[in-house]
N, C-alpha and C positions, 0 to 999 in steps of 0.2 A: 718647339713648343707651340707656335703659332699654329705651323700645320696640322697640329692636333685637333685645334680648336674649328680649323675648316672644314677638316677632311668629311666629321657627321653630316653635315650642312649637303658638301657636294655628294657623295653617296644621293641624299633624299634627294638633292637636284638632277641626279641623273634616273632616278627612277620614277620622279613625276611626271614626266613627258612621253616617258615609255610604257608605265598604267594607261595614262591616259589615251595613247593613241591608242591601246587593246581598248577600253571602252567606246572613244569615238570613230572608230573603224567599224566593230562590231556595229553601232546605233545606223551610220551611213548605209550600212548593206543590211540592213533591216532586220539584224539577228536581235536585238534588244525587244523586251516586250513591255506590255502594258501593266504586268502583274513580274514585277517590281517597279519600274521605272516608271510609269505614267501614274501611278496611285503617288509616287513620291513629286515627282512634275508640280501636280495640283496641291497637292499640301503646299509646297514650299510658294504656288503663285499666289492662294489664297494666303499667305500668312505676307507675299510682295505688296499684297493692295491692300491691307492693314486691315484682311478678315479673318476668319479664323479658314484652318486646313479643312475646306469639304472636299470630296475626292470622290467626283459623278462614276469613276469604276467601280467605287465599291458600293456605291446604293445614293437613292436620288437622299442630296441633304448628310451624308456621310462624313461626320468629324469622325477625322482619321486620331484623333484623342482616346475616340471611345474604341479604337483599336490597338495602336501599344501607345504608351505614353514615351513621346519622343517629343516633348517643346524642342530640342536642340535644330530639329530642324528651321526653324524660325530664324538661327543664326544668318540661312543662306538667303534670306528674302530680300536686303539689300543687293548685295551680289544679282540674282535673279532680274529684280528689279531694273540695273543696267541692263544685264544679257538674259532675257528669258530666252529659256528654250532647255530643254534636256542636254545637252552638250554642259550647259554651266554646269549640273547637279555630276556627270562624268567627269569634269576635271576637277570640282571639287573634292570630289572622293579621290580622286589619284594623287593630291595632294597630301591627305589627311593620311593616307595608309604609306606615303613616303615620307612624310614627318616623323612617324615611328621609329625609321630607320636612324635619326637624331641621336636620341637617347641608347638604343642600343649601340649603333656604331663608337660609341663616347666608351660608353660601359665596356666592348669587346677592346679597344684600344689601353682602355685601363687595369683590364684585367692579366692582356693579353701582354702588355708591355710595349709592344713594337709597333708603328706605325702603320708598315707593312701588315701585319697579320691581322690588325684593328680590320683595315679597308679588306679584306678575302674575307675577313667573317662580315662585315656589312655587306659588302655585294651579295654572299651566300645569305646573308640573309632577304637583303630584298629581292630574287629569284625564290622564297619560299612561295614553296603552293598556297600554302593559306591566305596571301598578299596575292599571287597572280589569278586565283580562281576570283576573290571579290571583285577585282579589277573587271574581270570580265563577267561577270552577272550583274549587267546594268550596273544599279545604285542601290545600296541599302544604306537604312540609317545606321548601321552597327559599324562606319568608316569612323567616325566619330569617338567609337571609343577607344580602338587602336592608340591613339598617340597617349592620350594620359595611362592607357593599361600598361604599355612599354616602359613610361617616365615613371610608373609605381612601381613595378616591378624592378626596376632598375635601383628605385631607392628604397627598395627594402634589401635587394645583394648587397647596397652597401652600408647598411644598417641607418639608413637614414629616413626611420619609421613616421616621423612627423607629414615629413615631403611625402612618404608612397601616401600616406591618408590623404594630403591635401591633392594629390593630383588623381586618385580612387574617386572620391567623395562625387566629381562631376559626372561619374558614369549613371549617375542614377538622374541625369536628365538626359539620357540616350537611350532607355530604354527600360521597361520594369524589370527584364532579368539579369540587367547589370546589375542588380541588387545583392544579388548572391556572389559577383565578382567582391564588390565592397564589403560582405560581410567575409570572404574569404580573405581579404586584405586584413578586417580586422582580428580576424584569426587568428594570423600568422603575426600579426604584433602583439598582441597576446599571449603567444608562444616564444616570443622573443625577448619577454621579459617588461615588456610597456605594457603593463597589464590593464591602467586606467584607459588610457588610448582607445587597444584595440576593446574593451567592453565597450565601450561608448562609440567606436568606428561601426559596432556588429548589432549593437543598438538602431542605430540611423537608420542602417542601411535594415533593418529585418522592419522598423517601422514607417518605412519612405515605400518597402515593395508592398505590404499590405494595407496601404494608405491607398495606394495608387489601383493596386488591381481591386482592391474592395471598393475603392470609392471615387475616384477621381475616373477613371475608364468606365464602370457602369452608368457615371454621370451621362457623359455623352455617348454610352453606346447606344444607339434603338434597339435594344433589346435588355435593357438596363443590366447587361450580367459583363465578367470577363471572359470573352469569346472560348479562350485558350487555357481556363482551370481542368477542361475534361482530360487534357493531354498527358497527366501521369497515367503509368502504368497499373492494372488493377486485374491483371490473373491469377494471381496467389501466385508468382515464381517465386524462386526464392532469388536474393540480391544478386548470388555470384551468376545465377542463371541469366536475369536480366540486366547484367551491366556486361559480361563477355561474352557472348557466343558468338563463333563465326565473323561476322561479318563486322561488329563491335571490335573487336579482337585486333582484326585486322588493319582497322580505323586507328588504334591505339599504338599498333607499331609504325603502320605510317606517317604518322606523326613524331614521334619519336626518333627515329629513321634519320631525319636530318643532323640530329644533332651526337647521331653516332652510340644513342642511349645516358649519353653523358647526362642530360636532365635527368636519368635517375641520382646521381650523385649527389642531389641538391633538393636540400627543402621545399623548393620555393617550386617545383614539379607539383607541390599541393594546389596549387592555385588553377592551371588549366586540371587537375584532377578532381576538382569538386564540379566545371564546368560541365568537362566528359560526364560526367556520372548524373548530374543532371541531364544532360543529353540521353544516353542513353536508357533511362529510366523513361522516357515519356515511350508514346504509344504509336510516334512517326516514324518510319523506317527511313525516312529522308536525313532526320537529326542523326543517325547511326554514320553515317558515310562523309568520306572527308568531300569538298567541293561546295559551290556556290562561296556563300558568304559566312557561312557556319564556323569555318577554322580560320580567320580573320583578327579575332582578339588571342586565340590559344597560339598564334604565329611570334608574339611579341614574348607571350609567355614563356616557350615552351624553349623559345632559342634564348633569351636570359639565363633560363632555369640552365640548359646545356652552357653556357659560358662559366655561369657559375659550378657549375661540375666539373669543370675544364682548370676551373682556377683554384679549386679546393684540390685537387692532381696534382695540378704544374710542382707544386713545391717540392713533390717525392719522384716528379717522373723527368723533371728537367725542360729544359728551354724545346731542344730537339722534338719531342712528344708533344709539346703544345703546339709546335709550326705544322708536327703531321696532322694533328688533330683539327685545327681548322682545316688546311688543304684536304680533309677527308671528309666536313661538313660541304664546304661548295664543292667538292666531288659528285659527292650522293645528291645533292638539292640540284644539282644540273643535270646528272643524268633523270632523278625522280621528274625534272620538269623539262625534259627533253620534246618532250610533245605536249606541253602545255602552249597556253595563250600567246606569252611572250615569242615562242618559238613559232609558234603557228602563223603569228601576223607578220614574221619575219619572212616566213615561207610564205606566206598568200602574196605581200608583197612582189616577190619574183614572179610570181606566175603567170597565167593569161588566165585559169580562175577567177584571180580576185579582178581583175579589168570587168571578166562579165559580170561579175555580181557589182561591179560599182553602175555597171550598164541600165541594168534590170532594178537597180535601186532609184536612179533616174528615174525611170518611166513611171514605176510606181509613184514617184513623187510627184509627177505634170500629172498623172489620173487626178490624187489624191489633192490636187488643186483645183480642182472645181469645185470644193466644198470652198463656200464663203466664208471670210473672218467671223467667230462670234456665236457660227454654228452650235447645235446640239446633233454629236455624230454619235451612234452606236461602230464603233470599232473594233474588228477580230483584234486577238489581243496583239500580233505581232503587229501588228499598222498603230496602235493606238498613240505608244511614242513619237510617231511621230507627227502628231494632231497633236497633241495637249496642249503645246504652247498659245496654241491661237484658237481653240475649240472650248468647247464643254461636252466630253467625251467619258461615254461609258461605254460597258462592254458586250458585244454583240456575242450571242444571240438571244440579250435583253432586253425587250421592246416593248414590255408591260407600261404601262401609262403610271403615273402615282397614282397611290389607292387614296379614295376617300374616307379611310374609317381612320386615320391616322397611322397606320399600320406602315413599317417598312418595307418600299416595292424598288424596283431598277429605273431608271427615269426614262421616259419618253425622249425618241429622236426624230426630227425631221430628216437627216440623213443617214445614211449605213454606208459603209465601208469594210468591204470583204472580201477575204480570198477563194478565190474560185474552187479553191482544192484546201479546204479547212484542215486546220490541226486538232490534236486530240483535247485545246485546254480554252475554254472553260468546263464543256460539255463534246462527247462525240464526236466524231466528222459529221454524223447520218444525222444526227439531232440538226446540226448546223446547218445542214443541205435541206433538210426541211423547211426549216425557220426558212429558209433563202428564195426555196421553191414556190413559199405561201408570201414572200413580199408582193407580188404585184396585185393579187387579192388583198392584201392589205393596202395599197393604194402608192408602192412605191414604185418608182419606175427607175432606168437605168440611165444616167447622163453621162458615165464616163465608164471605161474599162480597157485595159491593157494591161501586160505582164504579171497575167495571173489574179489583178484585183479590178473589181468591178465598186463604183459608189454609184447609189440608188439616192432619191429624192423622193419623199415623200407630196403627190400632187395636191394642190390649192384645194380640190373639194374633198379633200381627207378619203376618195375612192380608188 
């Protein structure tokens, strides 16, 4: 019995260290960028020195407020405060998306019966792609909702609708479109016969997102609106056209995939299905496709919902059918992430690859040290992570000065830091290469360059 009570625990201990080194391996050899991680960096420093989250990538004076509403990040500004540096914000997150594993592994154990088959569905769980892609796409703030989305889900399987509210209810300071997670919790209590609950769960939560997006986000945004209401869909399709075609489709058995289809089986598949279908309704082709940090909360969902389909079976199909049943989940979830993250930095590790790029990340780093503590650097986006902690860094190639008419502009830099050979994001390579061609006319000059990155200074008479 005791071992029961461990086993959740070591599960998430053994896959926070192994998130984690996928995110601070990637950061080290400079595969992490500035658009996510260095926009989250200055939030979370600005909230360490007890100001508010400005974020000089997204625009000079930019509360990242008036961009999604995530106070949660404020949690880590103590943390930070010890260890600043983007590394905190990577282990952070590799903690919070193996805390999930908690409540699940408890749940598959109890469902499951055996102690054994608990720990193969936790491990298959935490090898799910939805856990290993966030791992690896820097930081977002949606790590956060992970653990309580799991500990909800978990207690509404076991009909324990009070708990899934109370541990729901905090996702709506992670983020505004956790709103529709917590209205779909109250839903589902609702439908379970707590009928006052879940009205008043689906109350909250439909009043806390149109609170926020109407009013608390155009507060701080400079442009008084919410950036992201144009994102639904508005070609006259009809639903079934614009929630499966193609590539939608295929998103949705992917997903599913792990769990053997078994989350059909189970009510509680309602929950990441109201998420998908919000997803797929909007008008980004990016939200259609499983990867980054997008299937991160439907991972805690979607393997619940399959345990619970597993456990409404077991009674008619016997002990035998449930040990193949998991052994068939971490089957498919290891070969489906056979060439994912976790495997990949296994493999880089052997290689003489990964030696050169830890080489080439080096060098970049002594260039990238001739900028002084305190700076204002304009940053390509793949350099900017790693300046944030000690800069006031925006995003090259935005060198506009702030406007005087009060209008939102990019902020002026005395320094730049760029790669010789630009990528295609913010703007073009050719855009980039321009912008770069016309610094010395602008009056900057070149003090450092090696391994492909050059930093510029802008000179004392501004020519």
């Amino acid at each position: 019995m005791e071992f029961r009570r461990v086993l959740p625990w070591a599960v998430a201990a053994l896959f926070a260290p192994l998130y984690a080194a996928v995110s601070l391996t990637r950061h080290a050899r400079l595969e992490s960028a500035g658009f996510d991680l260095g926009i989250f960096e200055e939030a979370v420093r600005g909230y360490a020195r007890l100001g508010a989250p400005v974020v000089a990538l997204k625009g000079e004076g930019y509360n990242l407020l008036g961009d999604h509403f995530s106070p949660v990040l404020a949690v880590l500004a103590p943390v930070y405060r010890l260890w600043p540096g983007a590394g905190t914000l990577l282990v952070a997150q590799a903690v919070l998306l193996a805390l999930s594993a908690v409540p699940v592994t408890a749940f598959a154990v109890r469902t499951l019966g055996r102690v054994r088959y608990g720990a193969a569905a936790g491990v298959a769980y935490g090898l799910s792609a939805g856990l290993q892609s966030a791992a690896a796409f820097d930081f977002h703030e949606v790590a956060f909702a992970v653990p309580p989305a799991a500990a909800a889900v978990v207690a509404l399987a076991r009909g324990r609708y009070g708990a899934a509210v109370g541990w729901a209810l905090p996702l709506l300071l992670v983020k505004e479109d956790q709103a529709l997670l917590v209205a779909a919790v109250g839903g589902y209590v609702w439908w379970r016969g707590r009928r006052g609950l879940g009205v008043v769960t689906v109350l909250v939560a439909v009043a806390a997102g149109l609170l926020v997006t109407l009013v608390v986000i155009p507060a701080f945004n400079p442009g008084g609106e919410y950036s992201y209401a144009h994102m639904g869909t508005s070609d006259g399709a009809s639903p079934p056209a614009l929630l499966l075609p193609g590539v939608k489709a295929r998103t949705v058995l992917v997903l599913l995939a792990p769990t053997l289809l078994l989350a059909l089986r189970s009510p509680l598949v309602l929950l990441p299905g109201v998420l998908l279908a919000a997803r797929f309704w909007a008008d980004n082709p990016a939200f259609w496709r499983t990867g980054q940090h997008y299937d991160a909360v439907l991972a805690p969902l979607l393997f619940v919902a399959g345990l619970h389909g597993l456990g409404r079976l077991r009674p008619r199909a016997g002990r035998a059918a449930a040990r193949a049943a998991v052994a068939g989940m971490l089957v498919v979830t290891v070969l489906m992430t056979a060439t994912g993250p976790v495997a990949g930095l296994l493999t880089d590790l052997s290689s003489g690859d990964a030696q050169r790029a830890d080489g080439r990340a080096a060098q970049v780093r002594r260039v990238l040290a001739a900028v002084p503590d305190g700076a204002r650097v304009a940053a390509a986006n793949r350099l900017a992570p790693q300046l944030t902690a000690r800069y006031t860094v925006s995003l090259f190639p935005y060198l506009t000065p702030p406007g005087t008419d009060g209008g939102w502009q990019r902020p002026a830099a005395d320094w730049v830091a760029v790669l010789d050979e630009p990528d295609a994001f913010p703007v073009p390579p050719r855009e980039q290469l321009r912008t770069l061609a016309e610094l010395s006319a602008s009056g900057y000059r070149p003090v450092a360059a090696g391994a492909g990155v050059t930093v510029y200074h802008l000179r004392a008479d501004g020519r």
